[in-house]
N, C-alpha and C positions, 0 to 999 in steps of 0.2 A: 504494500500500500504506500509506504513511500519510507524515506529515509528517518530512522528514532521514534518508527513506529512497535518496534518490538520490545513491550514494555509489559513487566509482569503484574504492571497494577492496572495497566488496561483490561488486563484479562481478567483481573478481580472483578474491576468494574462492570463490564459486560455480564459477568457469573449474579452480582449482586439485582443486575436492571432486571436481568431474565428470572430469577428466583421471584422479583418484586412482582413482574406481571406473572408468573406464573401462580402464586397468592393471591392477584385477583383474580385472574378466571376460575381459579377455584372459590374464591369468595362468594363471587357468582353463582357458580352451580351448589353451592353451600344454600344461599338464599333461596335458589329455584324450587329446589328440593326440598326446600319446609324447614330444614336442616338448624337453620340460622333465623330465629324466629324475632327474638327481639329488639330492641334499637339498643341498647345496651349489648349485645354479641355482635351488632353489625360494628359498633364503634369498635369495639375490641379488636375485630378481624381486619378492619381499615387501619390500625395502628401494626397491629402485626405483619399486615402486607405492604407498610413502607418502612419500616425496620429493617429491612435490605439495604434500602440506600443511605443508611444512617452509617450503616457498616462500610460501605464503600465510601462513605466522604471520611472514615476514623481512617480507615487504610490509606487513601490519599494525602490527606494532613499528613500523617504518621514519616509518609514516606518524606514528600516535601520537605517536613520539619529536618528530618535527618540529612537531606540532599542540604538542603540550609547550612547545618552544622559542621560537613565534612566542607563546606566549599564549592561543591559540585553546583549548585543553583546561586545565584546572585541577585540580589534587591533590585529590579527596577530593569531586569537584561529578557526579551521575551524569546531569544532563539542564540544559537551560534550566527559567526558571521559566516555566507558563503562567499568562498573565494573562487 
């Protein structure tokens, strides 16, 4: 896909979006099916099906934070320069 594309937190990311929609369609067929009756279990299973992407923004900072600390990332730099 292109160059500094092969990143293992991308792949976090992608795993985290896809679990998230996958939590709703099942949340869905959770409500269809009687399953999930209340507004008190709908709220819950709406909290739990974006709990994915809470995890993949901890793993992103995380990573960042540490690229930060070793030097590797720079305040205010948005790419290398191409020469």
């Amino acid at each position: 896909m292109g160059e500094g594309t092969n990143s293992p937190v991308l792949g976090v990311l992608i795993a985290c979006v896809a679990a998230s929609v996958a939590l709703v369609a099942l949340g869905f067929f959770l409500r269809r099916s009687g399953r999930i009756t209340s507004r008190r279990g709908s709220l819950i299973w709406a909290i739990v099906a974006i709990a994915p992407l809470f995890g993949a923004g901890a793993v992103m900072f995380g990573k960042h934070s540490v690229d930060m600390a070793s030097g590797k990332d720079k305040s205010g730099v948005d790419s290398s320069p191409v020469y």
